[in-house]
RODO-2510 file (C-alpha; in nm, 4 decimals, decimal comma):
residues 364
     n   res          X          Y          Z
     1     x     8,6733     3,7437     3,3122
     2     x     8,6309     3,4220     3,0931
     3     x     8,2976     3,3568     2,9842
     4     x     8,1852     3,0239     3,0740
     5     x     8,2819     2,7514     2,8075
     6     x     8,5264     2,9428     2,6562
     7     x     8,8108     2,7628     2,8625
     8     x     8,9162     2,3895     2,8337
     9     x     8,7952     2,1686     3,1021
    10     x     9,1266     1,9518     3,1888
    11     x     8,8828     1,6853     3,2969
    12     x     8,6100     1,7476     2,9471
    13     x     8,4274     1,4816     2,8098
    14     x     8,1094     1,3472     2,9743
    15     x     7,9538     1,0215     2,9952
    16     x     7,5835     0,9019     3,1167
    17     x     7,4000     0,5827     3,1926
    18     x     7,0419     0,4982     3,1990
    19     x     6,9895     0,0841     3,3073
    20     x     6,6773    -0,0402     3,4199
    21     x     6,7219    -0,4092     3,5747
    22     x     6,3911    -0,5074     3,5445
    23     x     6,3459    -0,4669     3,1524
    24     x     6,1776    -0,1644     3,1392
    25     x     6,2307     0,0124     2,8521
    26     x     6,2126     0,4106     2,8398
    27     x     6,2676     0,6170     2,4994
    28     x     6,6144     0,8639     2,4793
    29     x     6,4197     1,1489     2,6222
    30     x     6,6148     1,1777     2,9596
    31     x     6,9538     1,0392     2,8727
    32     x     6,9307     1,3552     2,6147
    33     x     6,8441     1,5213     2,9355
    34     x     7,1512     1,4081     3,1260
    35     x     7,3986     1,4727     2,9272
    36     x     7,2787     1,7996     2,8293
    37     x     7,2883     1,9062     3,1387
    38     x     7,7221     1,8239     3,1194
    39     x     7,7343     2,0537     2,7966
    40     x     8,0805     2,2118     2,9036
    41     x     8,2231     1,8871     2,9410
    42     x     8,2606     1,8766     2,5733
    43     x     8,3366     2,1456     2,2653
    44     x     8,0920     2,0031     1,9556
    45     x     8,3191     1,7666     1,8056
    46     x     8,1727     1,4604     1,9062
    47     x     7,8575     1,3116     2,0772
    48     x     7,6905     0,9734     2,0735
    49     x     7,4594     0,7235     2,2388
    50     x     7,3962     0,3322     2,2759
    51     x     7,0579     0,1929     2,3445
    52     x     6,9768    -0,2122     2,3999
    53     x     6,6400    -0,3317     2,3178
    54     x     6,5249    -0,1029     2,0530
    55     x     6,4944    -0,3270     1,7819
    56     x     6,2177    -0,6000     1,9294
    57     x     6,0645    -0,6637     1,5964
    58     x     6,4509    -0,7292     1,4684
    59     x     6,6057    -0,9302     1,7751
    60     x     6,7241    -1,2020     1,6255
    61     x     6,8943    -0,9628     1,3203
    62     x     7,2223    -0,7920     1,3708
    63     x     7,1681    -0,4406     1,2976
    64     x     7,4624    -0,2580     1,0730
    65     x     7,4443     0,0953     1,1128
    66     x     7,6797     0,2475     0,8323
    67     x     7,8087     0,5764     0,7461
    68     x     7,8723     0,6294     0,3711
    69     x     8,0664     0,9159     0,2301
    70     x     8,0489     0,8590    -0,1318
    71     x     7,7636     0,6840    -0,3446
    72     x     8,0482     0,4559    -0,4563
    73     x     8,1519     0,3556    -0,1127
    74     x     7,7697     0,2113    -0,0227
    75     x     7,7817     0,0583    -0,3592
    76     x     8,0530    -0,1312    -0,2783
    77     x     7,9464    -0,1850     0,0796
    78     x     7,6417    -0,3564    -0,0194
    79     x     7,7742    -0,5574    -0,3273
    80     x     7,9769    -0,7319     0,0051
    81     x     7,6458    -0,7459     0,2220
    82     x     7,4416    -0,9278    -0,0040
    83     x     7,7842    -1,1356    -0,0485
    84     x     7,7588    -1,2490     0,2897
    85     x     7,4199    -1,1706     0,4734
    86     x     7,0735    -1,2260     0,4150
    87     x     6,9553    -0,8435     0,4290
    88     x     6,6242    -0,8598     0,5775
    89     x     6,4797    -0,5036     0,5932
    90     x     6,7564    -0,1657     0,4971
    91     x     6,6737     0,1862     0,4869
    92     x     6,8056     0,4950     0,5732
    93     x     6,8376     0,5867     0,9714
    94     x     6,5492     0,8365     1,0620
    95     x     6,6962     1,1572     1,1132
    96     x     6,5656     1,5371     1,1304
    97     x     6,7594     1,8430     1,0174
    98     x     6,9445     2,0311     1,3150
    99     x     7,1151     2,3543     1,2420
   100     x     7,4413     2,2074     1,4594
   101     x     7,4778     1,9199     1,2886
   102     x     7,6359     1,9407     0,9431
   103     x     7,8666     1,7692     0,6537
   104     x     7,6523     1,4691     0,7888
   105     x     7,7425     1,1389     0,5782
   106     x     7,4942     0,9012     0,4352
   107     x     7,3623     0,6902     0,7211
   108     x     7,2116     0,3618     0,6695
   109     x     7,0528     0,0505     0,8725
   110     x     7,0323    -0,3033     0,7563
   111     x     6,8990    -0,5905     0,9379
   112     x     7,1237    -0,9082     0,8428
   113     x     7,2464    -1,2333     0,9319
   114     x     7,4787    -1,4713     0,7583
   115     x     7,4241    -1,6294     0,4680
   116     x     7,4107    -2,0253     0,5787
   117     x     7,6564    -2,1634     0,3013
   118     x     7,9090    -1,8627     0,4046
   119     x     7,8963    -1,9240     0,7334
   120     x     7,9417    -2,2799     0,7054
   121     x     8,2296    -2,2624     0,4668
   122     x     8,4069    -2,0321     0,7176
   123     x     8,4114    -2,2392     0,9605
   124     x     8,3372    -1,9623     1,2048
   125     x     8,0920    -1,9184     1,5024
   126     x     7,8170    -1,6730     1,3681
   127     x     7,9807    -1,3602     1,6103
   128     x     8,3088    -1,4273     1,4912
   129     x     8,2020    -1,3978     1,1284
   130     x     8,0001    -1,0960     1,1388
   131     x     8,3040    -0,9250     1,3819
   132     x     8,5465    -1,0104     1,1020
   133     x     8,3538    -0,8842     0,8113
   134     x     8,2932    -0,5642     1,0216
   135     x     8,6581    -0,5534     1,0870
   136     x     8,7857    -0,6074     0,7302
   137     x     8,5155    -0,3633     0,5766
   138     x     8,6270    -0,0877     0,8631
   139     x     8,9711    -0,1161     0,7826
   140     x     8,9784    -0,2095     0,3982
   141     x     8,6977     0,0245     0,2371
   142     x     8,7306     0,4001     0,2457
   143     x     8,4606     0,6111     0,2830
   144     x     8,2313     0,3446     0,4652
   145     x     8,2633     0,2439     0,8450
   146     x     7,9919     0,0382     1,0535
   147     x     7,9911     0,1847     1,3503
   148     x     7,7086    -0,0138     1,5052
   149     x     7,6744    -0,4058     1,4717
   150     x     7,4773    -0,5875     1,7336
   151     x     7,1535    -0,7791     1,7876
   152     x     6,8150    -0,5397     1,9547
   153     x     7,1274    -0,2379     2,0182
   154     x     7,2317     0,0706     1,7923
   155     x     7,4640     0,3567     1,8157
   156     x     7,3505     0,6686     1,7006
   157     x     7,7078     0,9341     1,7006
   158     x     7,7735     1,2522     1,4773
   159     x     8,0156     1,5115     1,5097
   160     x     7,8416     1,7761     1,7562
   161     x     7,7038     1,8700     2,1266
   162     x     7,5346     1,5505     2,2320
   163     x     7,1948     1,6480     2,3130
   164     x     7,1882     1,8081     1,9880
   165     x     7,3115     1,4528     1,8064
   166     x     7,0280     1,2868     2,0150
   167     x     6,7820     1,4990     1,9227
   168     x     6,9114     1,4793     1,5428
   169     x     6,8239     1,0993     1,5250
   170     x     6,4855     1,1330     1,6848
   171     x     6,5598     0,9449     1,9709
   172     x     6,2457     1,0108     2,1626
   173     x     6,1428     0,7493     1,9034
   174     x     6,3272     0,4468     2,0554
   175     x     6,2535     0,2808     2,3742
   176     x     6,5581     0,0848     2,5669
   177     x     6,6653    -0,0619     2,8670
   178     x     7,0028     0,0394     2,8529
   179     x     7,1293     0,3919     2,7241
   180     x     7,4662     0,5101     2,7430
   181     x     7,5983     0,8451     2,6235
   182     x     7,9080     1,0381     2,5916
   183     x     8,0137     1,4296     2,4623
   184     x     8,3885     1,4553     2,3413
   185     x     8,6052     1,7078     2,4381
   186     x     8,8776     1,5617     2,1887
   187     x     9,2398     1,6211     2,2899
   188     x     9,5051     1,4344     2,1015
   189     x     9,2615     1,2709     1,8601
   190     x     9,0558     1,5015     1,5630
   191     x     8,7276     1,5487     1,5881
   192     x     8,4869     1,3110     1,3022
   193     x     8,1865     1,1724     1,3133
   194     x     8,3583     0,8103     1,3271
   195     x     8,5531     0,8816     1,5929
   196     x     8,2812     1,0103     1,8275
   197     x     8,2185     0,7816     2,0813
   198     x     8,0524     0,5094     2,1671
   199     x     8,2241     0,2700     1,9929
   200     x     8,0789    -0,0667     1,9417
   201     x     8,1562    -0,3919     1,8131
   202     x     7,8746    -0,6658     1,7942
   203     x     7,6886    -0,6113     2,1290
   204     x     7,9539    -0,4257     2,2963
   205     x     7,9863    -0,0477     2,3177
   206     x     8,2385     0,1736     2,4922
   207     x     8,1799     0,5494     2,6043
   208     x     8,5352     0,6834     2,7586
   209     x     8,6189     1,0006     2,9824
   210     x     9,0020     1,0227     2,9994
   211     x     9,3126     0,9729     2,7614
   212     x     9,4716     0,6305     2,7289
   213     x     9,8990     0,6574     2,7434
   214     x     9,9328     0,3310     2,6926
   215     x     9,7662     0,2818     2,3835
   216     x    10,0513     0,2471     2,1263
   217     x    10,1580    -0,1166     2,3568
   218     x     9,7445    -0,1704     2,3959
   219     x     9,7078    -0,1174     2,0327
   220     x    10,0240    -0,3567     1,9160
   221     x     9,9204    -0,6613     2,1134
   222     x     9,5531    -0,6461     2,0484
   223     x     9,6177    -0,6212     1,6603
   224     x     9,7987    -1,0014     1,6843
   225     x     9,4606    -1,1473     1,7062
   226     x     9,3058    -0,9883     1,3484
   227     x     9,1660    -0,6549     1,5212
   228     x     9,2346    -0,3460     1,3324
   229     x     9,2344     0,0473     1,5014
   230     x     9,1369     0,2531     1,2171
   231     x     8,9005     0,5656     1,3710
   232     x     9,2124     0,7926     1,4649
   233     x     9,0853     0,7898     1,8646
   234     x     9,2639     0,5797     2,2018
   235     x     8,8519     0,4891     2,2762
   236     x     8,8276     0,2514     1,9928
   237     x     9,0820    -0,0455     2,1124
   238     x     8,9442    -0,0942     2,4644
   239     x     8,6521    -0,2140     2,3118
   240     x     8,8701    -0,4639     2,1126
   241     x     9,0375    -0,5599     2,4484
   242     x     8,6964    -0,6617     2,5982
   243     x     8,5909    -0,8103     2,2996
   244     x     8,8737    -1,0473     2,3077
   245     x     8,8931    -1,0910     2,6876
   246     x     8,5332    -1,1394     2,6999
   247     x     8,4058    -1,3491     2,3951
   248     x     8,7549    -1,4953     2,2671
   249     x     8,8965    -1,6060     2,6157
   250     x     8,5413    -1,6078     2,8226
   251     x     8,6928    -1,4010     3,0918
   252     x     8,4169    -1,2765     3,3128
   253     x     8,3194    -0,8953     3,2841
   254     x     8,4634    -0,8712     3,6425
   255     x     8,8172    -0,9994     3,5811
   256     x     8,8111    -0,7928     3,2457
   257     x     8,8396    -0,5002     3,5015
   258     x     9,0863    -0,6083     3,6827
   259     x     9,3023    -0,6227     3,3416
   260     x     9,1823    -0,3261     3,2090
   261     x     9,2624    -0,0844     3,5888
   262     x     9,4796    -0,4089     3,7092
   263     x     9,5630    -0,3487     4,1343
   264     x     9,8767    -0,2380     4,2258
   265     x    10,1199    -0,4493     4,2716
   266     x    10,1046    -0,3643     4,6704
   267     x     9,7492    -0,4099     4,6502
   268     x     9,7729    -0,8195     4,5247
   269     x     9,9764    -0,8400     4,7916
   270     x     9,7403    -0,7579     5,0727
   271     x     9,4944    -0,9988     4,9627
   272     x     9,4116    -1,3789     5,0872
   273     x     9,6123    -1,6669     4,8891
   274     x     9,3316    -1,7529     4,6574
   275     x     9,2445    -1,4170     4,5372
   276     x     9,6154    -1,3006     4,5633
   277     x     9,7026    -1,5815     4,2739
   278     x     9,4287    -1,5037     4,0637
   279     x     9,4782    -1,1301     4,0231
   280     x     9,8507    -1,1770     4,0233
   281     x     9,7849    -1,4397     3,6660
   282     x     9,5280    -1,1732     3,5663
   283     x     9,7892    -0,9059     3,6162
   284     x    10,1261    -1,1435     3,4137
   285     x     9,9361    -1,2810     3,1692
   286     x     9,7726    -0,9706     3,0375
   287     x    10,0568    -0,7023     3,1165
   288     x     9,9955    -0,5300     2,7782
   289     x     9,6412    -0,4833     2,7931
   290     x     9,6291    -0,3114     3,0931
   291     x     9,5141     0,0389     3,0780
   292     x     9,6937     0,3477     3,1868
   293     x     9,6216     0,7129     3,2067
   294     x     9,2869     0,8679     3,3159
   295     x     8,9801     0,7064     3,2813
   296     x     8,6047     0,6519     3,3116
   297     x     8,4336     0,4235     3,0978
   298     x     8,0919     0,2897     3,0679
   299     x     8,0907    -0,0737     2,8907
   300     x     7,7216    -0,1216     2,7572
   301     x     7,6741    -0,5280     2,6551
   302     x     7,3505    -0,7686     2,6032
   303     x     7,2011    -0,7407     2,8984
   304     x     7,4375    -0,5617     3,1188
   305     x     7,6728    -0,2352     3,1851
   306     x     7,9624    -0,2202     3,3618
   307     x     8,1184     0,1416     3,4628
   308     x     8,4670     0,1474     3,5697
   309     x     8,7589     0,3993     3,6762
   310     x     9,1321     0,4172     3,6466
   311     x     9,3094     0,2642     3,9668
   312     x     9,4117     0,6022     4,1014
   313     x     9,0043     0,7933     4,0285
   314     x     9,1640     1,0691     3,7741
   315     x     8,8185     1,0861     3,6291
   316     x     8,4864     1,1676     3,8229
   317     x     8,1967     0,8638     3,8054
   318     x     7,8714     0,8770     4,0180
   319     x     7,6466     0,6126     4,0608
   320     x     7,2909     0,6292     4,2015
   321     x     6,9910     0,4044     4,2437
   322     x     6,6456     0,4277     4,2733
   323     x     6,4423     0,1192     4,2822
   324     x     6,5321    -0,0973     3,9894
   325     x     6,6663     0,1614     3,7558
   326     x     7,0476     0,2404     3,8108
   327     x     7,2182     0,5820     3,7009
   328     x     7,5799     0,6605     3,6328
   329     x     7,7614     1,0237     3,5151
   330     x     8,0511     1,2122     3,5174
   331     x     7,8457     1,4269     3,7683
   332     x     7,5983     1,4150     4,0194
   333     x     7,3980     1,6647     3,8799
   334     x     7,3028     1,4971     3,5189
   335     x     7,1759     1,2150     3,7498
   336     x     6,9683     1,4608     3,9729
   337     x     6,8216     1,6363     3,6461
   338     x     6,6534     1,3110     3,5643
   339     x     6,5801     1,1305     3,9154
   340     x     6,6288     1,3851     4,1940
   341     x     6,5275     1,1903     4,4764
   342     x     6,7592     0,8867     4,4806
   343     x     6,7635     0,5486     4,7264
   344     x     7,1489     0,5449     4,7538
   345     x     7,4458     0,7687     4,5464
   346     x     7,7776     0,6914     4,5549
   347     x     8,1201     0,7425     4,3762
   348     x     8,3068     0,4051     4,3023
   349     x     8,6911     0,4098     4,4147
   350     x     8,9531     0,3669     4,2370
   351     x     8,9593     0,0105     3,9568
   352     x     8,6043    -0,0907     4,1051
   353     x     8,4089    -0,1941     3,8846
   354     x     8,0042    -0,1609     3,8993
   355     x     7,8264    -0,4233     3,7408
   356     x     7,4450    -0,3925     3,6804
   357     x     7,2548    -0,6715     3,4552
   358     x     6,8939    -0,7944     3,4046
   359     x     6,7081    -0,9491     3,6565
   360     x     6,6133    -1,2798     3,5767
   361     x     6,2872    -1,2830     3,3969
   362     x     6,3862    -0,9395     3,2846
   363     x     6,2314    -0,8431     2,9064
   364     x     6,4532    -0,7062     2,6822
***
């Protein structure tokens, strides 16, 4: 008999989402929870989380979280910081020692924003500077990747089981509205602490359940427009693809979905003239970004989270509610652990999205 865990899961990896629509902010204690409670989704190679609103005092900072692996990397990291940015407050990212997570890398936090005559000379928006100096430092310096770089959010990833990465950066010390979380059962990608998951870029994070075929054509058409897939996983360029859809073209977060899991072609067809047009432009004009293979994701952004299947369901997502706080997993049960008596549950079909934000007056 095969002991339990000792098997691959065809469907591993597990994601989890904590959102509370009113504002209220709750510290990392049950998303740890959740997710632990999906430990043979994944094998120890990877494990994350994304929280928004944890950095109040900071809000109006972008905050770069930064592994180093050398002293000479973060030397030259931060010669091109102070370059560019005002740096604010930087220290070292609280962590505690955790006898599963090793060969940990230097991790670092600085609270920036651009320098004025920088920003000015570039002739940028502000969120287009700070994405391309993220970009270029990702892809142009070894041994230093910023794997976090938004305003009041953070990721917090190592190589390891999640709940024992979550309990490695003290998140019980952190209070958000929104927490995502994912453990990696890597398949065709190696295991690093980079490439754990979520990845981020400004506000936007991406935890994935599934393996993306068309990534080579994804990846080639999304690096025409200055985006660079460095971090050896699939994961990493659908969060380029919203970026661009979402902040570069202003496509809504609901159209993004129906790019990302576009409807069958059989499907447009069925539907009234109006929407039948839009989804069949949606569906030509973005051909190469659409996504194929399995997948779940869980897109975390400022002041929303949008969870989202492939068009056929290949991977499991549950949703519940209860009052103002919504909860989406892999499985039912990491959603039970932490709220077991629930207003509604469902499971989305197929290319629906679910789209949960802030209700007006909402703090973050």
């Amino acid at each position: 008999m095969q002991k339990e865990g000792a098997v691959r899961i065809p469907s591993g990896c597990a994601i989890s989402g904590i959102f509370h629509k009113d504002g209220h902010r709750e510290n990392g204690e049950r998303i740890i929870a959740s997710i632990r409670m999906m430990h043979d989704r994944s094998n120890g190679l990877g494990g994350g989380f994304a929280g928004y609103g944890i950095y109040p005092e900071y809000a109006d900072y972008y905050a770069f979280h930064i592994f180093y692996n050398t002293q000479k990397a973060k030397e030259a990291c931060e010669e091109q910081l102070e370059k560019h940015f005002d740096i604010v407050n930087l220290s070292k990212i609280p962590t505690r020692r955790h006898p599963c997570i090793t060969d940990e890398p230097m991790i670092w936090r600085y609270f920036v924003i651009p320098l004025h005559v920088k920003l000015t000379a570039s002739q940028l928006d502000e969120r287009e500077f700070v994405s391309r100096f993220v970009i270029r430092i990702n892809h142009a310096l070894d041994d230093a990747y910023i794997f976090s770089s938004g305003k009041n959010m953070g990721v917090f990833k190592a190589s390891g089981f999640p709940e024992d990465v979550g309990e490695y950066y003290k998140l019980e010390e952190y209070k958000a509205y929104c927490w995502t979380c994912h453990g990696r059962y890597p398949t065709n990608t190696p295991g690093w602490w980079g490439g754990a998951h979520p990845f981020s870029l400004l506000d936007t994070t991406v935890v994935h359940n599934g393996e993306i075929s068309s990534y080579d054509a994804n990846r080639r058409y999304i690096e025409m427009f200055g985006y660079s897939c460095d971090l050896q996983t699939d994961t990493e360029v659908i969060t380029y693809i919203i970026d661009y859809l979402s902040r570069k073209l202003g496509l809504t977060l609901e159209e993004i979905s129906h790019v990302l899991a576009a409807p069958f072609w059989s499907t447009i067809e069925k539907q009234k003239p109006a929407e039948r047009a839009r989804l069949t432009y949606l569906r030509n004009a973005f051909a190469s970004l659409m996504v194929t293979g399995p997948f779940s994701i869980l897109v975390g952004y400022e002041g929303g989270l949008m969870a989202l299947n492939d068009r056929l369901k290949l991977r499991s997502m549950v949703v519940g509610e209860k009052g103002e706080t919504v909860y989406i997993a892999s499985e039912e049960c990491a959603i039970r652990i932490v709220e077991s008596e629930l207003d509604r549950i469902w499971a989305p079909r197929g290319g629906e999205a679910v789209l949960v934000s802030l209700n007006d007056g909402g703090e973050q």
